[in-house]
N, C-alpha and C positions, 0 to 999 in steps of 0.2 A: 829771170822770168818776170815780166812784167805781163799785166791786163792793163787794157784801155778801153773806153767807148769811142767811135771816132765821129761824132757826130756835137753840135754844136761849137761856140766861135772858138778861134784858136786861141793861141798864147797871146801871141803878139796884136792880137785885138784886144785881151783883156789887159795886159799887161802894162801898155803905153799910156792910157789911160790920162792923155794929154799930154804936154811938154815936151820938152827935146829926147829923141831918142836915136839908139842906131840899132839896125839888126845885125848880128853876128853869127857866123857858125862855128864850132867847135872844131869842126874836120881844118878851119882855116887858121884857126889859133896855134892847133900844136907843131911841134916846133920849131913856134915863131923866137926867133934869139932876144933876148931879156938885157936891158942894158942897162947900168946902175949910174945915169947919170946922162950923161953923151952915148951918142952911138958907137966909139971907139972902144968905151970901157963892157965887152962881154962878159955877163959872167954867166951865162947857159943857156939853153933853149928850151921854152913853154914842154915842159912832160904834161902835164897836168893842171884842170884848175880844179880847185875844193870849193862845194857850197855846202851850205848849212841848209838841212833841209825844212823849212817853213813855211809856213800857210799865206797865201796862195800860189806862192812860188818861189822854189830855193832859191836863195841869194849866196853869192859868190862870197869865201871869206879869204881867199888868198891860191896862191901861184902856186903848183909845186913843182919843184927843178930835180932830175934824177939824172947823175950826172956818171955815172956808172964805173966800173974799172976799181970799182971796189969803194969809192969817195961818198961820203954820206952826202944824204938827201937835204935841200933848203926847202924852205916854207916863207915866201912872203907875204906875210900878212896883205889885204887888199888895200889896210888903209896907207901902206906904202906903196903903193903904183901912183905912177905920177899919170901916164896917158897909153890909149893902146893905139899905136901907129902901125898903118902897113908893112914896114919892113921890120919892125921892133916893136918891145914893149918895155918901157921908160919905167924903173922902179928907181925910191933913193937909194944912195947909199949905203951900207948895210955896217953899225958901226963894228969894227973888227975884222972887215970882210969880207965877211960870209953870213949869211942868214943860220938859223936853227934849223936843226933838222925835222923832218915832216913829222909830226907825232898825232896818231889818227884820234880822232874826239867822235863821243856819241853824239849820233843827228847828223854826221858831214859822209859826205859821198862825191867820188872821184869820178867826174862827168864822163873823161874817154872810158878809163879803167871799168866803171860800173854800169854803163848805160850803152857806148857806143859798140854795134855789133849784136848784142843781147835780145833772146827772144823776145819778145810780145807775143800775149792773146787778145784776140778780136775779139771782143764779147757781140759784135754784134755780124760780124760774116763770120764769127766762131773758128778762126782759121790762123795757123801762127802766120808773126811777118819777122822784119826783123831793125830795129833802131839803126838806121845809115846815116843818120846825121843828128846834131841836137843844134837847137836854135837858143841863142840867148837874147837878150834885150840889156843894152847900157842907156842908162837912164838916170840923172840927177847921181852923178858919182857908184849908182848901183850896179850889178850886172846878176840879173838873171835867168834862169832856165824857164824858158817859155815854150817849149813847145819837142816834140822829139819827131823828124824828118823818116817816114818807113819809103820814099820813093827812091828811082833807081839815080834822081839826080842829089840825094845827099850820098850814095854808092860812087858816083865819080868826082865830088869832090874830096871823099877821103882818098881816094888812091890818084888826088891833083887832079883831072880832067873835069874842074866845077866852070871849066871857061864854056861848057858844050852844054844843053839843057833839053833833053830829050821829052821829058814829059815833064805836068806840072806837079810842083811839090805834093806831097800826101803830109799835111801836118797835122801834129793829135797835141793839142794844148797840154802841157802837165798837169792841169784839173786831171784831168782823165788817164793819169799813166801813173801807177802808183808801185814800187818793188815790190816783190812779193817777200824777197828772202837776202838781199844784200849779202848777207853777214855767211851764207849756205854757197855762194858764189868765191870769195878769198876766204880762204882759209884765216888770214890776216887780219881782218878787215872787223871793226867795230862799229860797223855802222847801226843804231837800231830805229827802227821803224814800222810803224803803223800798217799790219796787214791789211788788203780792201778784203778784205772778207765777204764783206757782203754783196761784193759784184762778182767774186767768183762761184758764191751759193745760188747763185740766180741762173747761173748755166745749169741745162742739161745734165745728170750724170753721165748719159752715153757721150754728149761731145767734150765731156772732160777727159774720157775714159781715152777717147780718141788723142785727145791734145798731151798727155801722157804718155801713150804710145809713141811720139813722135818725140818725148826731149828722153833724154837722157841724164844719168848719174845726177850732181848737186842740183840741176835743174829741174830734172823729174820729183827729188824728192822735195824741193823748196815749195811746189807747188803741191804734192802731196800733204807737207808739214802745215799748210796753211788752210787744209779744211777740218770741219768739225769733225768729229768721231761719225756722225751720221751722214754726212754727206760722204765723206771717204770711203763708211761701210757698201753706200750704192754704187761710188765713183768704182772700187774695185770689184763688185760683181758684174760689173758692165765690161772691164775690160778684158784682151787679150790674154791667152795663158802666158807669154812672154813674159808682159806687163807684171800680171799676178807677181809673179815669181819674184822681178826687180821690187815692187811697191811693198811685199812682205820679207824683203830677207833684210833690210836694214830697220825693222821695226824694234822699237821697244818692245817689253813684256807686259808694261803698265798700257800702251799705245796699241799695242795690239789686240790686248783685251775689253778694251772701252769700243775699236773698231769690231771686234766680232763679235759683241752683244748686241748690235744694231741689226748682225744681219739673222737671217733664216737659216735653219737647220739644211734646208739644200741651199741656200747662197754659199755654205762652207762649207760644205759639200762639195762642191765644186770647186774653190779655190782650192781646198786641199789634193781634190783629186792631180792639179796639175805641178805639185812639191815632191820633190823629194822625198824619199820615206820616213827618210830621219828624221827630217826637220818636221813633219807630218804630226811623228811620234812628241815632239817637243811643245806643240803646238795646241794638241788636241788638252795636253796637262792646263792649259789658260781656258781652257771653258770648264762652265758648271757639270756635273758627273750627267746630268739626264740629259742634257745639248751633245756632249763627247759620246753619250752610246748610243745615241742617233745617228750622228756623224758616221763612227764607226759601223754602223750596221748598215748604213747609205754607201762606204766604202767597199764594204766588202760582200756588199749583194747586188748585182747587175740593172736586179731589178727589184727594188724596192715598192714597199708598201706605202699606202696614202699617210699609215699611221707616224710614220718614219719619219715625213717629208713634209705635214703640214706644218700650218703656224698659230700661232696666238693671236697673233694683230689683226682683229675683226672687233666690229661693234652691233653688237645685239640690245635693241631696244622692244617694250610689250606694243601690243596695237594702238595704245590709246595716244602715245607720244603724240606732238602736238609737231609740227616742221620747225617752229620758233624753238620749240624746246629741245629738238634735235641738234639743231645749230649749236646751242648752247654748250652739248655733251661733246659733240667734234671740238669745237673749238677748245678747249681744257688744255693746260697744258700737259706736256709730256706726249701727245696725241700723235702715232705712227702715221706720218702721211700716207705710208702705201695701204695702211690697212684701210682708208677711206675709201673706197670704190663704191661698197654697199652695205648699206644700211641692213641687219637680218634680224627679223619680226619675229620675237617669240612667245609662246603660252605664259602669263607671268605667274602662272602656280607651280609649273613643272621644265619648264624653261625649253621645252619642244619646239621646234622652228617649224613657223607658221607660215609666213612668204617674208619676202625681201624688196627691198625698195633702190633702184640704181638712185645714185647721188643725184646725177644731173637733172633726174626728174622732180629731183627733192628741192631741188634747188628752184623751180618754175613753180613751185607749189604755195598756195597763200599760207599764213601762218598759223591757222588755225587747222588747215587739215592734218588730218591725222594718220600714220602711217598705216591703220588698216584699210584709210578710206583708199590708196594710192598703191597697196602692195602686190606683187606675185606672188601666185601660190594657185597650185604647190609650188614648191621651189626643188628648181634640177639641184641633185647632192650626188656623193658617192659615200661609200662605205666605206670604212676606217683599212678594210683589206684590201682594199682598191690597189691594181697593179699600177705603175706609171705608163704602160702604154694602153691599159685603159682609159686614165686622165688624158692624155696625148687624144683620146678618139673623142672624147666629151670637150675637149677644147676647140677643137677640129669642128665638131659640129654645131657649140650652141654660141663657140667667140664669147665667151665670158672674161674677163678678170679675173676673177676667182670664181670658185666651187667650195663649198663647205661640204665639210664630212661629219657625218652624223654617224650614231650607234643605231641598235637595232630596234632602239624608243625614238626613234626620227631628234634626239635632244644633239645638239651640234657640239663637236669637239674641238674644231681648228678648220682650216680655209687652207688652199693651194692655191698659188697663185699661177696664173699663165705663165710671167718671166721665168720662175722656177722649174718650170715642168718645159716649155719649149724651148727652152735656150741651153737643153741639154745637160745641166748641171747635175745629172748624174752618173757620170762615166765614172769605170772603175778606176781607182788610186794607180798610178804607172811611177815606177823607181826615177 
């Protein structure tokens, strides 16, 4: 599973970066027969080449020959290749032989093995493709990975028909192409490396949820393993019940409980509704005891209370707040993004909700006003006995975000959220 941006100059603009160079493809290298001297003396054909992966682009550290039928593996270091010719590639001779066998080091990655074939994420059509070709650059005795080919004409030079060119290449510079999980790919494989994390936070939880759905086994969970507790708690309230099911049965118990403190009493609500009973039972033991008989009471009532199903993650500020001084309170750390939607005004003797303030208008507002000069109110609420398809009918009509529930002194207790309440996440638990 790789992410990329495909946008800005490619490899091989940045890479050549003057002097003599050649471009090369990988689909053309392997196996190209390796000769230890003359072209007479064979001793195997290109399986592999190994780089070392560095900034700004892995550089090649040697050949690897897999020669099969039971005969161990050589490793030719690169600084033994003499030249890469079209029909061969010229290494010296090996004394004793035979080269050492492949022995994998941290930071090195097997260009066909780990790259060619393998998904990618578009972060920016958000849509999987899939690496058909990788482009190198030889340059000043160097050779590196510049660039990885997703078009249909690196697809026909790996299976030989690269003499035909149907459309033009699609090249994404290895700036922009980073593993997500090497090492989650071979079982084997020591490869370790730098997650982009922060290109895959920047997506959508729903088009994560989506891109998910779509891999499978060490690939689903490579990409799974590589978000925070927070972004995985939204990635899998977004996704399919299928999904749910794969994303939670290979979890840790420490992993799974960092992810289900993030979400909402109906966000696990929900996931659980679509588990297994057992596992349900196993499960619900990783939450705090007042989260778990919520859960449980959202399970086993069709139709649950507001009381059940709201949440904590709201911010209640007095009328006097100043918009500068608002900002200040959101931006804090630990600050639940979902629960920013709306700002809610309260009495500050007795903490009564007075009116409420939308963000985006908070945002237009000079720094000095103050959230009573700008607030609603009264403010629509529901009552802590509120049914769910009565929420469903108050969402239906006023299009909020949230709704806050108040007691019978109008003093607010918790907020529903729209995704919670329309996106179904209260069905009953099914075996």
């Amino acid at each position: 599973m790789f992410t990329l941006h495909p946008r800005g100059k490619n490899g091989i603009e940045l890479a050549k970066a003057g002097g003599d160079y050649r471009v090369l493809h990988i689909s053309e290298l392997l196996n190209r027969r390796i000769c230890a001297g003359k072209i007479k003396d064979r001793i195997g054909k290109l399986s592999d080449l190994v780089f070392h992966l560095v900034e700004p682009f892995p550089q090649v550290v040697g050949i690897y020959i897999e020669h099969g039928w039971g005969k161990p593996t050589e490793f030719v270091p690169w600084e033994k290749v003499v030249r890469l010719e079209d029909d061969a590639i010229f290494v010296q001779p090996a004394e004793g032989g035979a080269y050492p066998p492949f022995v994998d080091q941290p930071g090195w990655i097997l260009a066909d093995q780990h790259l060619m074939g393998r998904t990618i994420l578009d972060l920016d059509g958000r849509r999987c493709e899939v690496v058909n070709d990788v482009l190198l650059i030889e340059t000043k005795g160097r050779l590196l990975i510049a660039d990885v080919d997703i078009s249909f004409n690196g697809f026909l030079r790996r299976v030989g028909l690269g003499r035909f060119s149907w459309i033009r290449d699609r090249l994404i510079s290895w700036k922009y192409v980073q593993p997500l999980s090497v090492e989650d790919v071979v079982a084997t494989d020591k490869v370790s490396l730098s997650l982009t994390r922060k290109q895959v936070m920047e997506l959508p939880s729903e088009d994560l949820a989506d891109v998910l759905e779509e891999l499978q086994g060490e690939e689903q969970e490579a990409l799974f393993g590589a978000l925070d507790s927070e972004k995985a708690a939204e990635t899998l309230a977004e996704a399919e019940p299928r999904a749910k099911r794969q994303l939670v049965e290979d979890l840790s118990d420490e992993r799974a409980r960092e992810i289900f403190s993030e979400m909402t009493v109906a966000q696990l609500a929900d996931l659980f509704a679509v588990l297994p009973f057992d596992e349900v039972q196993e499960l619900l033991e990783l939450l705090n005891a007042q989260v778990g008989e919520k859960v449980r009471s959202i399970l086993s009532d069709p139709d649950p209370e507001a009381d059940d199903i709201m949440s904590q993650d709201y911010v209640t500020l007095p009328k006097e707040a100043r918009a500068s001084e608002v900002f200040k309170t959101l931006r804090q750390p630990g600050r639940e993004p979902r629960s920013i939607s709306y700002v809610y005004v309260v009495n500050d003797d007795d903490k009564t909700l007075i009116g409420v303030v939308d963000l985006r208008e908070l945002t237009l507002a000079p720094d000095e006003t103050t959230l009573g000069d700008i607030m609603v109110s009264p403010v629509v609420t529901a009552d802590k006995d509120a049914s769910r398809e009565g929420l469903i009918e108050m969402f239906i009509k006023y299009h909020y975000r949230m709704i806050p529930i108040v007691d019978a002194e109008d003093k607010i207790l918790g907020v529903v959220s729209h995704n919670d309440i329309m996106k179904g996440v209260v069905l009953r638990a099914k075996d």
